[in-house]
C-alpha positions in Angstrom: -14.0 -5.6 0.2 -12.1 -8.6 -1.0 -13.0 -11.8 0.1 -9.1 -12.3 1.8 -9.8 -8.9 3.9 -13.2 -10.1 4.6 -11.6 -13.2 6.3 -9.0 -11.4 7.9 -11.4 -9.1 9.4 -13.3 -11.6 11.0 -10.0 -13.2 12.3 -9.2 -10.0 13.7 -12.5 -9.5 15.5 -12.0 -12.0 17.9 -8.8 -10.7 19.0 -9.3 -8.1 21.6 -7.0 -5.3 20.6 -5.1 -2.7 23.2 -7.7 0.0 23.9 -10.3 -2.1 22.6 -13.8 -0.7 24.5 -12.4 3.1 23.8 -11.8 1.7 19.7 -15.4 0.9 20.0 -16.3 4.0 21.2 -14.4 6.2 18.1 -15.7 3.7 16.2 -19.5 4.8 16.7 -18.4 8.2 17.0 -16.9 7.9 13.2 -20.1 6.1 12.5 -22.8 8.4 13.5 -20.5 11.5 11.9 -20.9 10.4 8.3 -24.3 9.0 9.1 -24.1 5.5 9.3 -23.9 4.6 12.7 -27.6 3.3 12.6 -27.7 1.1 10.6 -24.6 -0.9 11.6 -25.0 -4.1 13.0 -22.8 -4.4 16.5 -20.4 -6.9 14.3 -19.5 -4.2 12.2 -19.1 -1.7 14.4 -16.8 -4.0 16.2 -14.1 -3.6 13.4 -12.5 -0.7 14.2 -8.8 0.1 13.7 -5.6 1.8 15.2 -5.4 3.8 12.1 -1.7 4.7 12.2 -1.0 7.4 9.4 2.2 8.5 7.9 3.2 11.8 6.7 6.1 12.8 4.9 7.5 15.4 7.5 9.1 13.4 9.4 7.3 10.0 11.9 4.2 11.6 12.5 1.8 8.9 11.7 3.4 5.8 11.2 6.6 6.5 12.8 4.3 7.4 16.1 3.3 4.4 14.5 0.0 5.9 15.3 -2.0 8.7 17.6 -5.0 8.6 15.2 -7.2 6.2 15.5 -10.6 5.4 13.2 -12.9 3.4 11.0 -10.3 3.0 8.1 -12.8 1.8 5.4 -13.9 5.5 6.3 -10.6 7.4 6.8 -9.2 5.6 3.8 -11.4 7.2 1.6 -10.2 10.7 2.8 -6.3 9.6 1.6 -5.4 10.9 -2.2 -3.8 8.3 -4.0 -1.6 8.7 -6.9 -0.1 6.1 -9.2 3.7 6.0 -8.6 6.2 3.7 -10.3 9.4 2.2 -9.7 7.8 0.3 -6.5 9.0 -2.7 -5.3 6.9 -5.0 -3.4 9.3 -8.2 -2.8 11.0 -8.4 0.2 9.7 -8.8 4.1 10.5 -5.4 5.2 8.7 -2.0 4.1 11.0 1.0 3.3 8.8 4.3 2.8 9.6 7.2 1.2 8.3 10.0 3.5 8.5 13.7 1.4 7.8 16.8 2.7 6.7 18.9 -0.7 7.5 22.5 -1.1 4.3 23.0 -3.8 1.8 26.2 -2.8 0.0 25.7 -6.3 -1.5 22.7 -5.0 -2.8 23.6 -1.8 -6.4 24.2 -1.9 -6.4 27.5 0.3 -2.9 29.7 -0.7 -1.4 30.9 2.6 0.8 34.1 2.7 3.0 32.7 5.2 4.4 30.0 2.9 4.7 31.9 -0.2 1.9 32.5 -2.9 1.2 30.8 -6.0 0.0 33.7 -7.9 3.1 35.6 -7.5 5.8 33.3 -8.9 6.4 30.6 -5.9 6.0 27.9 -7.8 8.3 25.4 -7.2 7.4 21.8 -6.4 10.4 20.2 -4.3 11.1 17.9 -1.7 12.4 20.3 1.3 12.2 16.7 3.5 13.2 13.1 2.6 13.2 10.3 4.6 13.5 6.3 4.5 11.4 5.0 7.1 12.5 1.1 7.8 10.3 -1.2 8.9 10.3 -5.0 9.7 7.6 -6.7 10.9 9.3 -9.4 11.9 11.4 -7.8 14.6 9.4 -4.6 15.3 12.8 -2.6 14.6 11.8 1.0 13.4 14.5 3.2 11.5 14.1 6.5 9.7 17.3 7.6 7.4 17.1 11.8 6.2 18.6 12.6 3.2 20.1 16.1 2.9 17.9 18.2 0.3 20.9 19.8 -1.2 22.8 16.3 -2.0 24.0 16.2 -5.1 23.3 12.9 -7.4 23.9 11.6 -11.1 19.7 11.0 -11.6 17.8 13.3 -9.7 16.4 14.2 -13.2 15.5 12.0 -16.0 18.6 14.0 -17.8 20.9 13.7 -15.3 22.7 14.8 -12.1 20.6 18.0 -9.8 20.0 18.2 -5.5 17.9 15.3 -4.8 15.0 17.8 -3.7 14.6 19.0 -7.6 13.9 14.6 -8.8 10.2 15.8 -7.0 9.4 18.6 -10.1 9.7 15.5 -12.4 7.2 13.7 -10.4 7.4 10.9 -6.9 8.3 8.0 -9.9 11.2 10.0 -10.7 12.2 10.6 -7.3 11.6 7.0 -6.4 13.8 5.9 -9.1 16.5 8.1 -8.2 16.8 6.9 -4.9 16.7 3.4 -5.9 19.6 3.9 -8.9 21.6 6.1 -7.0 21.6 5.0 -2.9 20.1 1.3 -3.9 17.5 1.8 -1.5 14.5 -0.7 -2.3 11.0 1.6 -1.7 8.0 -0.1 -0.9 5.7 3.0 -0.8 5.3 6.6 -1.1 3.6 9.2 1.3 3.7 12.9 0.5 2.6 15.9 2.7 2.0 19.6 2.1 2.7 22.3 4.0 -1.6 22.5 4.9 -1.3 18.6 6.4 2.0 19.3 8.3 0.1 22.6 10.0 -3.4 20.8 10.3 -1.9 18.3 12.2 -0.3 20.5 14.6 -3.1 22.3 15.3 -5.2 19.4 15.4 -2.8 18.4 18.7 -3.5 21.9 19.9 0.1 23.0 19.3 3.0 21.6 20.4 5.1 23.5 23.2 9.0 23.9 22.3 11.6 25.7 24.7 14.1 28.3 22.7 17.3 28.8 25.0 17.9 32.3 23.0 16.3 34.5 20.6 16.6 33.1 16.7 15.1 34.4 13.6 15.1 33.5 10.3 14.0 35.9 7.7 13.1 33.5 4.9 11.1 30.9 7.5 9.7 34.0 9.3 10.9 32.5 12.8 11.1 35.3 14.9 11.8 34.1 18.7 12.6 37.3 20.5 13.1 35.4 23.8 13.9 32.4 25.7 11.5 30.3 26.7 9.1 28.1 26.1 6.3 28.6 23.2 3.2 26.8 22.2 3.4 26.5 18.9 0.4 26.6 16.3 1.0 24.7 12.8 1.9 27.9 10.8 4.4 28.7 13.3 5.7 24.7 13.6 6.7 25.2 10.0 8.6 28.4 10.1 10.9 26.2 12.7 11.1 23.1 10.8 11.6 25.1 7.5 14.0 27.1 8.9 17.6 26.8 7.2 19.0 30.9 7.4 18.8 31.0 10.9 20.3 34.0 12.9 21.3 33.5 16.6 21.2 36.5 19.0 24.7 36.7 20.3 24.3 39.1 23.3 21.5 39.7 25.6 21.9 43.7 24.4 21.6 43.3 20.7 17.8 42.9 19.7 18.7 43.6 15.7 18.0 40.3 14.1 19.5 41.7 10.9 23.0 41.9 12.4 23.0 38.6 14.8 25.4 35.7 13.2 24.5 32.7 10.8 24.7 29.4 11.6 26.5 27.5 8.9 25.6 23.9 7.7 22.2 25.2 7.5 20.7 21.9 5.5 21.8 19.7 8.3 21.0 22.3 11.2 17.4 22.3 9.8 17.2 18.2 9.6 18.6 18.2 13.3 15.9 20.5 14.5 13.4 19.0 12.8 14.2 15.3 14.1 13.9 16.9 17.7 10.6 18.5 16.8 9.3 15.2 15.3 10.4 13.9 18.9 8.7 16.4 20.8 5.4 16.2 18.7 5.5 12.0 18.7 5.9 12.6 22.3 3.0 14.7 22.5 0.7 12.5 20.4 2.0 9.2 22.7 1.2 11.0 25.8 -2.8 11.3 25.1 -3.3 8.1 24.3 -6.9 7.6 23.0 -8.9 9.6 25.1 -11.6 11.7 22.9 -12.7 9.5 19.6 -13.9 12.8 18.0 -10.6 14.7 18.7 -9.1 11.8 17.8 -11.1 11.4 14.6 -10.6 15.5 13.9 -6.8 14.3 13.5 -7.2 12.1 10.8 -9.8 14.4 8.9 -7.7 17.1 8.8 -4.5 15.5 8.1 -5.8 12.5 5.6 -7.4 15.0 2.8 -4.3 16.2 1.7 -1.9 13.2 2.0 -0.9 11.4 -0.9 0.1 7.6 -0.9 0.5 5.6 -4.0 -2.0 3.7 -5.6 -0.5 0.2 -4.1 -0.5 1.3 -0.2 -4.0 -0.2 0.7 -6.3 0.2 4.0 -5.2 -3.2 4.7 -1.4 -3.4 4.1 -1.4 0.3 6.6 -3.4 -1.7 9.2 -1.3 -4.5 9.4 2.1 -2.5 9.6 -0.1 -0.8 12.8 -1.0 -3.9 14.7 2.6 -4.9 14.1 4.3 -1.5 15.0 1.9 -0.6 17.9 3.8 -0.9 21.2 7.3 1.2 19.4 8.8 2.8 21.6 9.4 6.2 20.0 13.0 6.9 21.7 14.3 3.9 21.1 13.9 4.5 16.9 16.9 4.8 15.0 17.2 8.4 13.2 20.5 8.8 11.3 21.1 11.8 8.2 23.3 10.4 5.6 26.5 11.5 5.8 28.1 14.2 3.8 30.6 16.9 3.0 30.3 20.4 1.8 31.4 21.6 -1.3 33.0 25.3 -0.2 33.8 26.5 -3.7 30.5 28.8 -3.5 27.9 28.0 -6.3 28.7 24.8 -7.5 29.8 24.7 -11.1 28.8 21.5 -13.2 28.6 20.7 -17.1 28.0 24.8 -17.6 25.3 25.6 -14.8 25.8 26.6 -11.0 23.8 24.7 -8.9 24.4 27.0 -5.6 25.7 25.3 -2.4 25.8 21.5 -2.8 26.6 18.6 -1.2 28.7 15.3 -1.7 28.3 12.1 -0.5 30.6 10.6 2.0 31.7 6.8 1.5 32.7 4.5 3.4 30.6 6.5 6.0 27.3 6.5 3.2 26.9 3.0 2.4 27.6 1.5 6.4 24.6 4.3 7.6 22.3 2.8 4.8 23.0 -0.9 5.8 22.6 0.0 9.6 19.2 1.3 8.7 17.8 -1.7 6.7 19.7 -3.9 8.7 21.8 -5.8 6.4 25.8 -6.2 5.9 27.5 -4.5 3.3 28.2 -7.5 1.2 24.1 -8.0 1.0 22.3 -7.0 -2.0 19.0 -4.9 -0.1 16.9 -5.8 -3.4 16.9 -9.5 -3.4 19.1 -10.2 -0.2 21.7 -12.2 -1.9 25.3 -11.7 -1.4 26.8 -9.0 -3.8 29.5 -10.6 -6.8 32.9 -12.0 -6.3 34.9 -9.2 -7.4 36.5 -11.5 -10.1 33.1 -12.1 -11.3 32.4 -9.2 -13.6 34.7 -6.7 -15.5 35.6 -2.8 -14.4 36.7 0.0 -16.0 38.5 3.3 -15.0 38.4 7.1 -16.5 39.7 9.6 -15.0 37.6 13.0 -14.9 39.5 15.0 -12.8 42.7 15.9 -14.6 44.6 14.5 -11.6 47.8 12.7 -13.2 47.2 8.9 -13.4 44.3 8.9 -11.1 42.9 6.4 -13.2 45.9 4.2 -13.0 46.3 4.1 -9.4 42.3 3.2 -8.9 43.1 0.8 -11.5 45.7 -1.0 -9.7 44.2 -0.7 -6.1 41.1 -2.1 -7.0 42.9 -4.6 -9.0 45.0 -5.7 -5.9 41.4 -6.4 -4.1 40.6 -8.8 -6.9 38.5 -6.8 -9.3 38.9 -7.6 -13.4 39.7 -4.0 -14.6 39.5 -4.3 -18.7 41.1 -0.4 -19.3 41.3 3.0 -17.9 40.9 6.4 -19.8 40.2 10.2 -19.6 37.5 12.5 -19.8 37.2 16.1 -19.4 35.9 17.6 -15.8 32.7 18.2 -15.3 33.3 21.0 -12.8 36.1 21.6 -10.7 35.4 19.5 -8.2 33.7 16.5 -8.9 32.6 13.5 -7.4 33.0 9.8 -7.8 30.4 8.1 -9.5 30.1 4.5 -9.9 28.1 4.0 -13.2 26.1 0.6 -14.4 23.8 -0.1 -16.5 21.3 -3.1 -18.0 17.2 -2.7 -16.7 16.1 0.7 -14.8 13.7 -0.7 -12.4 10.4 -1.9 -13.7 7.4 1.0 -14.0 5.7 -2.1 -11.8 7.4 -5.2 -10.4 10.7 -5.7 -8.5 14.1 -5.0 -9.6 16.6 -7.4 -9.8 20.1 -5.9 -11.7 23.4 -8.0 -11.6 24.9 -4.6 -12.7 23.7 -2.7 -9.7 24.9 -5.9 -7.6 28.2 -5.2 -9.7 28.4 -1.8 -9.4 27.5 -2.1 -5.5 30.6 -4.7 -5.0 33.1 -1.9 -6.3 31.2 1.1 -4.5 32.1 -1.3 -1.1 36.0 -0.2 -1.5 35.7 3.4 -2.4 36.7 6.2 -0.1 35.7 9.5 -0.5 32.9 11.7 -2.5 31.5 8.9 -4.4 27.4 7.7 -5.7 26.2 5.2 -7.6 24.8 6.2 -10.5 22.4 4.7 -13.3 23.6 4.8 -16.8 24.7 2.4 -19.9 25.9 5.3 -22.2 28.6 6.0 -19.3 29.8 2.4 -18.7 33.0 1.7 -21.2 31.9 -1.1 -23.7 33.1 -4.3 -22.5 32.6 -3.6 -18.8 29.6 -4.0 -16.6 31.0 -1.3 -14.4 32.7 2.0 -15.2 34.1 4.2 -12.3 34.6 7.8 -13.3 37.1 8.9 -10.7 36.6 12.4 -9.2 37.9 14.8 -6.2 39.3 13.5 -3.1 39.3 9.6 -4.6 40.6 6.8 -2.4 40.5 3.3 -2.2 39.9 1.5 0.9 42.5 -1.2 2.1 42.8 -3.8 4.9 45.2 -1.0 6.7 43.3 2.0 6.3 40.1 0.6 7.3 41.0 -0.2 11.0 42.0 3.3 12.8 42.1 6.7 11.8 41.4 10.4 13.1 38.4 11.9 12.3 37.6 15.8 12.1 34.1 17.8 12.8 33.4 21.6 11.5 31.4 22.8 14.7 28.3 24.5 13.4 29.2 27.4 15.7 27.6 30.9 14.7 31.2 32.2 14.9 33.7 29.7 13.7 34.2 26.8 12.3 36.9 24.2 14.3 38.0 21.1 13.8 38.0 18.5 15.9 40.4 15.7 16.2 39.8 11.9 17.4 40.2 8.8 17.1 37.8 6.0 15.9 37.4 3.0 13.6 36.0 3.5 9.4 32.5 2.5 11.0 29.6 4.4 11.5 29.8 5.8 15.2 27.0 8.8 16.4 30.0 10.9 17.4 32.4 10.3 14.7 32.6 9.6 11.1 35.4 8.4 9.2 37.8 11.0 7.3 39.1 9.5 4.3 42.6 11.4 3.6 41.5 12.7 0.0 38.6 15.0 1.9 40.8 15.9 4.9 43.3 17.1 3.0 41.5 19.0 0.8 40.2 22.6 1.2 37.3 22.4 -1.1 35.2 20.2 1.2 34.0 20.7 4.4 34.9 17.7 7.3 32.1 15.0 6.9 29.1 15.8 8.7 28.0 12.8 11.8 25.2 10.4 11.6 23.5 12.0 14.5 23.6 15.3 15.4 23.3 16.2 18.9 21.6 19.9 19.5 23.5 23.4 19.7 23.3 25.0 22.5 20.5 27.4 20.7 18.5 25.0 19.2 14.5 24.5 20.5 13.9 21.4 22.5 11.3 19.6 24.6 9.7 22.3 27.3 9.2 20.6 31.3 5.9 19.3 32.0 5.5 22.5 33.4 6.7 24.4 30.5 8.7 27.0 32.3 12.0 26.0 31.2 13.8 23.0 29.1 13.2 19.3 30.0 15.9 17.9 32.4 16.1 14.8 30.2 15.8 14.4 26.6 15.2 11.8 24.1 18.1 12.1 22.0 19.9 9.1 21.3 
C-alpha cells in the first residue's frame, strides 16, 4: 500500500471503532479463510474495516451504508473494476451512479428465469438508475431514481434515446449523459447484475415481504396467488423489483391472472416498489448487526465478484465514506424519482423511429428535486459551486420546432423581460409530434479524466431556471445558433416562468388505479412538495401528456410492504417518508 494509507492506517488503529472486538473477530475469520491468519502479526489483524459496499439496485451497501463487514485489502480484491470516464473528482461531496444492468451475456452462470443469452436476450441496459448523495461533512444521505424510459438529447453518442439504452454504449457514455443532460457532477460508478442483486438476497436468507392481494406479472414471472406474507429468495426478489406489467386480482373469485387489470405508470410503479423493497431489505441488514463474521463475510463474497466500480473508487476512498456514513439512519434518507410526464400518443415518434412509451421531463419540478438532493440552490452551479451567470451576461437564441405560431417570439420576449440577451429566433421542422424543450450549449464535453468546468453549461443552466414545462438540457455546438452560447429549441407544452406564476397554482395527479385514471385537484406552491408537484398550464392543458408524476410516491393499496415481526400480516408502521 501507499505510504499516505499506511499512515492513515496506523492513525486509525488507535481509534476504537463501533463493534470493535466483534471486527476483530471477522477479521481473523477472513484471515484464516484465505490462509493467512497465521502469519499475521496482532497489529495487522487489528486493521479491520466496516466494509460498506454499494450496489447499483438500489442502497444496499453503501446506502445501508454498510451490513458487510471485512478485511478490505481482501474483499477489495474480489470487486471488478473498470475504467470509466467522464468522472469528476473536485468537489467535497460524492454523487454515485448506482445501475442496475439488464446484461444475461455477462453473467457467468445463464439463468432461465431472467432470460437467456443464447436465445437472443441480449440486451445490456440500465433497468435501475440512481444518484446516491453523499456529504461527509454533514452526514446527509440522498438517493435521486431516474425513470428508465426518460427521454433525453444524449443518451447515445448520436443523439436523443431512454436514458436506460446510454448503458449499451458503455457506463462513460451513460456518465456523460447524465452530466450534459441533468448537470449532475458523478464521482463514481457502481454496476450490479442480476447474479449480485440475487446473491445478496440469499446471502440475507431472504427477505420477507407482505402482498395485501394476489399480483402477477407475466414478463417478471411474479406470481402471488395470495395475500400474505412471503420469504423471498433472490430469484424471486427480482421478479418483484423487475416487475413493470403487473396485473392486480380485482375480486377474491377471479383467480385468471390473464384477465385481472393493469396497473398504468408501470416505470414509476416499479421504482416505487422497489424503494420500499430497498427499505425492507436495509432494514433487514441493520437489524443483525454484526453477529456471525463468516455470514457476514459470505455477504461480501458473494455480492463483491460480480460488482463493478470504476478504476478511481479505491479500498480507501470506500472506507472513509463508511466511517463517515456509519451511524445513518436508513429512514431518515431522502429518496425522491425525478419528476415526469407521460407522453400518451402510443409509441413515440422521433426523427423517423418509434421509441415505444416514453417519458418527458418536468421543469420547474426537475431541476428543484435535483438541487434538494445535492443540496444546493438553484442559482448554484453543482460543478464548481459558483453562482450561475447574470442573465445579461451571455447571448440566447430561440427556434421554434413545434410549428406552434410565433412560439419562438413569445419565448423570446418573456425571457427577454427576465433580462436575458436574445440575439434572433427562427424555425425548424418537428422532430415528432410532440416534442420537448431542449436547452442546447456547447464549448468542452467533460474531460475523459479531470473535472468539468463549462460557462456554457453554467449559461445554459441560467436559462433552464425559467422554463416551464417538458424541457432538458442538452449537449451540442452544432445546435446552438452561431453567435449565441445558448440556443433554446422550443417544444410541446412550453412556458416561461414569471414572478406571478411561480407563487400558487393547482396541481393534478393521474391515480395509478388498475381501473381509472382521476385527477386530482389542489393547491400548492411551484416547489417541490412529496404530495404535489407543480402543473405548468402548457402540460395541464394538454392531452398528450399525462399529469406530472410526485417526487415520492406513497404505496397502492396492492403494493408488497414490510411483513410484522411476526410475519403474519403487514407492519403497523412503515418507513415511508
Amino acid at each position: 500500500m501507499p505510504n499516505g494509507d499506511d499512515r492513515s492506517n496506523r492513525e486509525t488503529s488507535h481509534r476504537r471503532l463501533a463493534n470493535h472486538d466483534r471486527l476483530e473477530r471477522l477479521g481473523a475469520a477472513v484471515n484464516h479463510k484465505v490462509g493467512g491468519g497465521a502469519h499475521r502479526s496482532p497489529q495487522r489483524s487489528r486493521r479491520t474495516w466496516i466494509r460498506r459496499l454499494v450496489i447499483a439496485v438500489g442502497l444496499v451497501i453503501v446506502l445501508v451504508v454498510g451490513g458487510v463487514i471485512g478485511d478490505y485489502y481482501y474483499l477489495g480484491s474480489l470487486v471488478h473494476r473498470q475504467d470509466v470516464k467522464n468522472l469528476q473528482s473536485g468537489g467535497t461531496t460524492e454523487n454515485i451512479l448506482l445501475i442496475g444492468s439488464t446484461t444475461r451475456c455477462g453473467l457467468k452462470v445463464q439463468n432461465v428465469a431472467y432470460g437467456l443469452c443464447s436465445q437472443g436476450v441480449t440486451g445490456v441496459n440500465s433497468d435501475i438508475d440512481m444518484i446516491l448523495h453523499l456529504d461527509p461533512s454533514t452526514g446527509a444521505v440522498s438517493l435521486l431514481s431516474i425513470p428508465r424510459d426518460l427521454f433525453v438529447p444524449n443518451a447515445r453518442a448520436a443523439g436523443a434515446n431512454k436514458i436506460d439504452a446510454a448503458l449499451y454504449e458503455g457506463p462513460s457514455q451513460l456518465v456523460a449523459a447524465i452530466e450534459e443532460d441533468f448537470a449532475i457532477p458523478i464521482n463514481h460508478y457502481i454496476e450490479l447484475n442480476f447474479d449480485s442483486f440475487a446473491s445478496v438476497v440469499d446471502a440475507l436468507g431472504g427477505v420477507k415481504m407482505y402482498f395485501p392481494v394476489p399480483i402477477y406479472d407475466k414478463e417478471s414471472g411474479l406470481n402471488i396467488e395470495r395475500s400474505g406474507c412471503y420469504l423471498l429468495n433472490g430469484v424471486r426478489a427480482l421478479e418483484l423489483v423487475r416487475a413493470r406489467h403487473l396485473q392486480i386480482q380485482p375480486t377474491p373469485s377471479n383467480h385468471e391472472p390473464s384477465t385481472w387489470p393493469q396497473e398504468a405508470l408501470s416505470d414509476l410503479a416499479r421504482i416505487r416498489r422497489t424503494h420500499e423493497f430497498l427499505r425492507v431489505l436495509a432494514a433487514k441488514v441493520s437489524a443483525r448487526g454484526i453477529g456471525n463474521p463468516l455470514t457476514d463475510q459470505s455477504i461480501a463474497t458473494a455480492v463483491l465478484p460480480d460488482l463493478t466500480v470504476d478504476n478511481g473508487f479505491s479500498e480507501s476512498t470506500m472506507v472513509s465514506l463508511a466511517k463517515s456514513f456509519a451511524h445513518t439512519n436508513i429512514a431518515k434518507v431522502l429518496q425522491y424519482t425525478y419528476p415526469i410526464v407521460s407522453v400518451e400518443t402510443g409509441s413515440y415518434l422521433y426523427q423517423g423511429y418509434y421509441y415505444g412509451d416514453v417519458e418527458f421531463p418536468v421543469q420547474p419540478s426537475g431541476v428543484q428535486t435535483i438541487d434538494q438532493i445535492l443540496g444546493v440552490s438553484r442559482s448554484t452551479n453543482a460543478f464548481t459551486g459558483d453562482p450561475l451567470p447574470a442573465p445579461s451576461s451571455f447571448t440566447i437564441s430561440i427556434v421554434n420546432a413545434t410549428g406552434v405560431a410565433n412560439q419562438a417570439a413569445v419565448t423570446a420576449r418573456e425571457l427577454g423581460a427576465q433580462g436575458f440577451k436574445v440575439k434572433g429566433t427562427g424555425n425548424m421542422t418537428p422532430v415528432g409530434t410532440v416534442g420537448e424543450t431542449v436547452v442546447w450549449y456547447g464549448g468542452a464535453r467533460p474531460p475523459t479524466h479531470g473535472n468539468w468546468t463549462s460557462p456554457s453549461l453554467a449559461a445554459a443552466q441560467a436559462v433552464f431556471a425559467k422554463l416551464q414545462g417538458p424541457a432538458m438540457l442538452g449537449y451540442d455546438p452544432a445546435e446552438v445558433t452561431s453567435g449565441a452560447l445558448v440556443t433554446v429549441q422550443t417544444g410541446t407544452g412550453l412556458t416561461v416562468a414569471t414572478a406571478a406564476k411561480a407563487t400558487s397554482t393547482s396541481t393534478k395527479h393521474k391515480s395509478s388505479s388498475t381501473t381509472a385514471s382521476t385527477k386530482h385537484k389542489s393547491s400548492s406552491s411551484a416547489g417541490v412538495s412529496t404530495t404535489t408537484v407543480y402543473d405548468p398550464p402548457g402540460i395541464k392543458t394538454n392531452n398528450s401528456f399525462s399529469a406530472p408524476s410526485l417526487v415520492n410516491q406513497a404505496l397502492e393499496p396492492y403494493d408488497p410492504r414490510a411483513c410484522n415481526a411476526a410475519g403474519t400480516g403487514p407492519a403497523t408502521t412503515t418507513t415511508l417518508k
